[in-house]
One Martini backbone bead per residue (centre of mass of N, CA, C, O) as a GRO file, in nm:
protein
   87
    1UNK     BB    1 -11.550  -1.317  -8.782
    2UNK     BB    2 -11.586  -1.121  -8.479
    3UNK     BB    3 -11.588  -0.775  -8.367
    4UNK     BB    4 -11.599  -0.591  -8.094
    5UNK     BB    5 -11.733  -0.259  -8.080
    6UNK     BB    6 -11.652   0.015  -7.852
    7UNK     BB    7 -11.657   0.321  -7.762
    8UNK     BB    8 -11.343   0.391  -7.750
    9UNK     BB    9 -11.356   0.361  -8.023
   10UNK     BB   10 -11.537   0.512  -8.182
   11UNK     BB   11 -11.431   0.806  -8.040
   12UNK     BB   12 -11.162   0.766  -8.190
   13UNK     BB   13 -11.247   0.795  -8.470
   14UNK     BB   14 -11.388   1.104  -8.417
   15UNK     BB   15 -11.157   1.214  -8.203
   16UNK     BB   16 -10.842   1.332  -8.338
   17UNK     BB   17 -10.716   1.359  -8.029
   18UNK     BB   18 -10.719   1.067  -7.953
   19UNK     BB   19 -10.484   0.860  -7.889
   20UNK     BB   20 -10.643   0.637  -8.052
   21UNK     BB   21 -10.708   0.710  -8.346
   22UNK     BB   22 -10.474   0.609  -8.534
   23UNK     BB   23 -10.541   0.319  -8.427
   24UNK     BB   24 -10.809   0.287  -8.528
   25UNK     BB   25 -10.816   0.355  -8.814
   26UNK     BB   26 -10.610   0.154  -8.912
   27UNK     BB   27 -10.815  -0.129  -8.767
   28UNK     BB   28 -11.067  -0.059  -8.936
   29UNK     BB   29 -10.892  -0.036  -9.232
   30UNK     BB   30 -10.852  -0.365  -9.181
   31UNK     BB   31 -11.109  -0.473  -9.149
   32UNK     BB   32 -11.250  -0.382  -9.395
   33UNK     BB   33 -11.045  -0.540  -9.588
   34UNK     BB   34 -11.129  -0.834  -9.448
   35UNK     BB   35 -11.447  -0.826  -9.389
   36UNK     BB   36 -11.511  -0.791  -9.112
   37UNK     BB   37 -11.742  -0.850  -8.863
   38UNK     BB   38 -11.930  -0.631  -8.678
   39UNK     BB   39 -12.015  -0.549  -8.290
   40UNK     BB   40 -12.266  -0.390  -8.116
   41UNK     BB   41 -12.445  -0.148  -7.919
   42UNK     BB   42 -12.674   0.084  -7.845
   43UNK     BB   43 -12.547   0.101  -7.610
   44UNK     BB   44 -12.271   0.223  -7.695
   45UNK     BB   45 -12.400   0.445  -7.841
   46UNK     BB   46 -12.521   0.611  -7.665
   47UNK     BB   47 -12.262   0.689  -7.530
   48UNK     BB   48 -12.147   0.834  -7.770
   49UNK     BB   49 -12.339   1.041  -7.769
   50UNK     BB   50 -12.266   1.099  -7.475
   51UNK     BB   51 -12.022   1.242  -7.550
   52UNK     BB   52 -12.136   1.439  -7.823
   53UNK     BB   53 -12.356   1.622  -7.700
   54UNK     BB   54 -12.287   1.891  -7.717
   55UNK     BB   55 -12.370   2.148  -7.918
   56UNK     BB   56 -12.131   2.174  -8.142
   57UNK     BB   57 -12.131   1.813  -8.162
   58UNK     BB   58 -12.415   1.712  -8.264
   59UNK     BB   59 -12.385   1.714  -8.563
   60UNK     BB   60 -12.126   1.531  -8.618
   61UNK     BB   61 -12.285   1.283  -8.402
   62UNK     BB   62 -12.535   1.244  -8.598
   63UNK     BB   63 -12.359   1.162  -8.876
   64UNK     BB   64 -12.171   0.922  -8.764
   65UNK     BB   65 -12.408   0.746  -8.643
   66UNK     BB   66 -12.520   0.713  -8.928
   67UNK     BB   67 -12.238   0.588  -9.062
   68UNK     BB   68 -12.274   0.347  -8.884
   69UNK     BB   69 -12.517   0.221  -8.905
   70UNK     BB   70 -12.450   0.165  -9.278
   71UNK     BB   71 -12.280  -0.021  -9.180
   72UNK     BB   72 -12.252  -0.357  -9.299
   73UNK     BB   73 -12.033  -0.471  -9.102
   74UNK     BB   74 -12.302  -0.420  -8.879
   75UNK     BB   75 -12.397  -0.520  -8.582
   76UNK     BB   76 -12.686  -0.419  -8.390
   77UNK     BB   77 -12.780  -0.454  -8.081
   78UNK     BB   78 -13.078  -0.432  -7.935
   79UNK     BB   79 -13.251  -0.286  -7.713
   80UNK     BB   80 -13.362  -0.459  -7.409
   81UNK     BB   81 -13.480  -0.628  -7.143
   82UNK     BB   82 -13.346  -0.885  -7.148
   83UNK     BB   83 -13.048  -0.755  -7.172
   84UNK     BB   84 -13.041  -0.567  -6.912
   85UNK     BB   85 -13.102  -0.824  -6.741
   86UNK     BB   86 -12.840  -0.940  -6.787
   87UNK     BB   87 -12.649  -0.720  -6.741
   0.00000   0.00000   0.00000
């Protein structure tokens, strides 16, 4: 099974503050614990990025991001022209 993560999850799970946050970190640690994998694209970190670009949130976001890529059960679909006119 796969299951896809989009940005509002990404967002929630980094933003403390987040009314999705507890149910987010909740639902990761749920999926790591059953070895799912999971399904991102580009296209949603470049969001995830552009939520947190703030000067302030920038250092926070580009650790985060790098946590992500990093994850094994992570699979990101890479930006393509193909996916783009798809899309």
């Amino acid at each position: 099974m796969t299951i896809f993560v989009d940005t509002v999850a990404w967002i929630a799970l980094l933003n403390k503050r987040d009314s999705l946050h507890s149910a987010s970190v909740q639902l990761m640690n749920q999926l790591q614990q059953l070895q799912i994998q999971l399904l991102t694209t580009e296209f949603v970190l470049l969001e995830v990025a552009d939520a947190f670009c703030t000067v302030p949130n920038r250092p926070s976001a580009i650790q985060y991001l790098e946590r992500i890529r990093a994850l094994n059960s992570l699979e990101i679909v890479p930006v393509s022209q193909q996916l783009l006119d798809a899309g």
